[in-house]
C-alpha positions as protocol buffer text, in pm:
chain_id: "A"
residue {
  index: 1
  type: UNK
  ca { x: 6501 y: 13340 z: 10528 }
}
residue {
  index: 2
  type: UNK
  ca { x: 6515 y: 13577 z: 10813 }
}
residue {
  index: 3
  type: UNK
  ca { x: 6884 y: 13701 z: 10967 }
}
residue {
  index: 4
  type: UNK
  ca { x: 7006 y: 13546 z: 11295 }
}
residue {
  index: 5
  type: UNK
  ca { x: 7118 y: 13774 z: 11573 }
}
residue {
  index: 6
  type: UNK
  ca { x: 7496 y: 13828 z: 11596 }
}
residue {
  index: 7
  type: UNK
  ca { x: 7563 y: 13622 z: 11967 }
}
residue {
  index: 8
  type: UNK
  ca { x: 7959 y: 13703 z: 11932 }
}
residue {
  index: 9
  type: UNK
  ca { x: 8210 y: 13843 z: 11694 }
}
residue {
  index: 10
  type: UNK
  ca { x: 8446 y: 13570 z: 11716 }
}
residue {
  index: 11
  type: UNK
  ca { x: 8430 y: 13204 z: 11776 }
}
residue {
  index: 12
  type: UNK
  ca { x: 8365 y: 12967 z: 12025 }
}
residue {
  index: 13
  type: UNK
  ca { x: 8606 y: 12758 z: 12087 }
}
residue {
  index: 14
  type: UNK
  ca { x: 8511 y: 12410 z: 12253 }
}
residue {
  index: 15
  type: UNK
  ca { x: 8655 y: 12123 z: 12357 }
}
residue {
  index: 16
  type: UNK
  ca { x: 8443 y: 11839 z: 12244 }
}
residue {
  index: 17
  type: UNK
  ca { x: 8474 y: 11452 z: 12274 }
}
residue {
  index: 18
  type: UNK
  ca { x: 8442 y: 11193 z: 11993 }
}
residue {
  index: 19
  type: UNK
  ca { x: 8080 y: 11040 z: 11933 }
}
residue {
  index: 20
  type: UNK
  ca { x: 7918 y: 11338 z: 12145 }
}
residue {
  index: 21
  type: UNK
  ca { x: 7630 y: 11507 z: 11941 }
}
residue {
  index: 22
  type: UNK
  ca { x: 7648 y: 11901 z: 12019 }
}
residue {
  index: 23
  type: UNK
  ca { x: 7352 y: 12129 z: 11901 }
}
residue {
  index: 24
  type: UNK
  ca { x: 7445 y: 12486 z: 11768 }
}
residue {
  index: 25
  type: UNK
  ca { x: 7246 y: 12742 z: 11802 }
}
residue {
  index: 26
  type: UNK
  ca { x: 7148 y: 12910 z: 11470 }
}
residue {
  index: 27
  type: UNK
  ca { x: 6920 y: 13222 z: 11573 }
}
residue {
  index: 28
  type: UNK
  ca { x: 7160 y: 13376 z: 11822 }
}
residue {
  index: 29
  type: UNK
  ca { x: 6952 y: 13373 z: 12088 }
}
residue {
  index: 30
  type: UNK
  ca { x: 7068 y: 13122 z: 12324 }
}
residue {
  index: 31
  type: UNK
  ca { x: 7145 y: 13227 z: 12653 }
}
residue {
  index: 32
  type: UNK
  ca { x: 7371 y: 12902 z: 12668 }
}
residue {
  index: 33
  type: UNK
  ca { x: 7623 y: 13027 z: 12357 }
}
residue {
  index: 34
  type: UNK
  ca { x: 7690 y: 12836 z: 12121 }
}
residue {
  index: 35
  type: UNK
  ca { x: 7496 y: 12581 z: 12187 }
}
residue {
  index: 36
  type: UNK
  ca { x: 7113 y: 12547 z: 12145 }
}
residue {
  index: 37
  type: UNK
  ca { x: 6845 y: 12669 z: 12413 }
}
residue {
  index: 38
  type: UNK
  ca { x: 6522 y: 12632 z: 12277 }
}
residue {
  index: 39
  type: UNK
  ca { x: 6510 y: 13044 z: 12197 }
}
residue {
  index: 40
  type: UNK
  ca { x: 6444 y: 12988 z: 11866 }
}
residue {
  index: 41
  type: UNK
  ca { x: 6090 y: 12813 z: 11927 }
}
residue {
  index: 42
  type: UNK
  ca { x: 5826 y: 12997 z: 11698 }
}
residue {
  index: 43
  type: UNK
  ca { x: 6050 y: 13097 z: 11479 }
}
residue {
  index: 44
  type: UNK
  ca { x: 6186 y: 12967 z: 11169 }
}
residue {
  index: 45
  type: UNK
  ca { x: 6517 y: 12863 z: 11306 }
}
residue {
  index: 46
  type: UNK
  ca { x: 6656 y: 12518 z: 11434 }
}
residue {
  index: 47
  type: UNK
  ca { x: 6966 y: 12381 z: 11624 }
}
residue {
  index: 48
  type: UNK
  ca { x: 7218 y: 12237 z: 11426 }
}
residue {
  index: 49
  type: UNK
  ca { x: 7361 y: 11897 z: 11503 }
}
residue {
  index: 50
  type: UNK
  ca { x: 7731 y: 11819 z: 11513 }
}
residue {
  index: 51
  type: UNK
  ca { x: 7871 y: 11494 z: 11610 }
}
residue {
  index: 52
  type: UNK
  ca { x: 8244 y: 11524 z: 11721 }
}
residue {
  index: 53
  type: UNK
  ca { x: 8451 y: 11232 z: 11533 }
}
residue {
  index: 54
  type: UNK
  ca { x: 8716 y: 11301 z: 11779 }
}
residue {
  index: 55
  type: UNK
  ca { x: 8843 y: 11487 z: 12097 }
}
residue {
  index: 56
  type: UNK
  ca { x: 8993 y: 11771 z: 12000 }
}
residue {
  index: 57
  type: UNK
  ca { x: 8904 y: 12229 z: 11988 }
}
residue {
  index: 58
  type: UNK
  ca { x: 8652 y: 12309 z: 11744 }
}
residue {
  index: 59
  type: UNK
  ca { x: 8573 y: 12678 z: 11699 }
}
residue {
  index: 60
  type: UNK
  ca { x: 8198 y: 12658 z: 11663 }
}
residue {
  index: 61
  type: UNK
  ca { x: 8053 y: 13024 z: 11471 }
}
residue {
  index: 62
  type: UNK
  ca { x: 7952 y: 13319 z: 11698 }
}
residue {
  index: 63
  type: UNK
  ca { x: 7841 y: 13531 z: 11429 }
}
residue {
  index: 64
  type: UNK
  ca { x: 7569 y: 13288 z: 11323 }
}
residue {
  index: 65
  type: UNK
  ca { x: 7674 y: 13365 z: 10949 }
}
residue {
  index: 66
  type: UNK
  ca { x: 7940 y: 13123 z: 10908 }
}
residue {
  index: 67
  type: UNK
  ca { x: 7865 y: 12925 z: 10509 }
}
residue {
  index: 68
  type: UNK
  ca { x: 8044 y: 12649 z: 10722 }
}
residue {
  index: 69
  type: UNK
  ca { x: 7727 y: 12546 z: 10912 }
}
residue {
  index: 70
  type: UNK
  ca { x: 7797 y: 12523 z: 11293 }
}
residue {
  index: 71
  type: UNK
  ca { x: 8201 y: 12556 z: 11251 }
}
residue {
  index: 72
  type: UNK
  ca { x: 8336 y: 12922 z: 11174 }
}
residue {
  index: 73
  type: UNK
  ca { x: 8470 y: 13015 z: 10855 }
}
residue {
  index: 74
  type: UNK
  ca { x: 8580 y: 13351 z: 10954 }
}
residue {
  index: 75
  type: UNK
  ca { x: 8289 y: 13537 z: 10823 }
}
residue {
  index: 76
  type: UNK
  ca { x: 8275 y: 13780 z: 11138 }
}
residue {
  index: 77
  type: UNK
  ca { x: 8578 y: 13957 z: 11022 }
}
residue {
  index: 78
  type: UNK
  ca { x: 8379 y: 14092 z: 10766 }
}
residue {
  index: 79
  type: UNK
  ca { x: 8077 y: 14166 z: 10970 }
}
């Protein structure tokens, strides 16, 4: 599997609202970080879907290495 590019550091943190979908960007190439732009077209990357179950801060992964999926798990500290 190839390596995403590291988009931040440290993580995005987003206010989201319950029952929204919200698609992460897992190659590190969006222009729109963290979410999904399309920059991973012809290549072997895809957005990630989340789905908010309620309103609150999430702190979606920068790093793009997170074993947590779309959420960070604090993985850039050791980056």
């Amino acid at each position: 599997m190839p390596t995403p590019e590291i988009a931040a550091r440290t993580p995005f943190a987003i206010n989201v609202e319950k029952g929204k979908d919200y698609y992460w960007c897992s190659c590190g190439k969006s222009k729109t970080q963290p979410f999904c732009d399309g920059s991973h077209k012809g290549s072997e990357f895809a957005p990630v879907k989340y789905t908010a179950e309620e309103n609150k801060t999430v702190y979606f992964c920068g790093c793009k290495h997170s074993a947590n999926g779309a959420l960070c798990d604090g993985t850039h500290k050791a980056l």
